[in-house]
Phi, psi and omega in degrees: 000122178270093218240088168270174205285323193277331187290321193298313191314286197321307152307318173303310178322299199287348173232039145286131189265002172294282177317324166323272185354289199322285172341285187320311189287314153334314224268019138280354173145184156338112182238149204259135172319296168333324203265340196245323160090023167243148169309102227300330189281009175269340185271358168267322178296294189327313165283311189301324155286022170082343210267347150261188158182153210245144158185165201249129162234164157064345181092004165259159176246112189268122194231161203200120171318156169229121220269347206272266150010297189309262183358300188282312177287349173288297179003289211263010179261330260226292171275007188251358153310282136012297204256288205299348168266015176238036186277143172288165208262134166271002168078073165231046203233153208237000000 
């Protein structure tokens, strides 16, 4: 299993449970920041993984999942799944 520095971020992102919030309020769609009421440093990690994106109309800052993002953190949650079954077994088997 090949475990890089970015794959690691990403997953450090992904088990905050503020950033969870964040998502979750996303997945129906586009949101006015103002309106979700969080702090800019979960929406700058979020955005620096790919898994949002942001953007200003109006003197609001609007953020939206990036289908992209998604995409890549399922990707790599997906192999890295993969490779660990195919791992000797640690004796956790129920």
């Amino acid at each position: 299993m090949n475990v890089t520095a970015t794959d690691a971020r990403l997953f450090k992102t992904l088990s905050n449970e503020n950033n969870l919030r964040l998502l979750r309020a996303l997945f129906d769609g586009e949101r006015a920041l103002d309106e979700i009421g969080t702090g800019g440093a979960y929406i700058d990690e979020l955005e620096e993984n790919q898994l949002i994106r942001k953007s200003i109309r109006d003197g609001r800052v609007f953020i939206r999942l990036n289908k992209v993002g998604r995409f890549r953190a399922m990707g790599i949650l997906e192999s890295y799944l993969k490779s660990a079954s195919d791992l000797p077994s640690c004796g956790m088997e129920q």
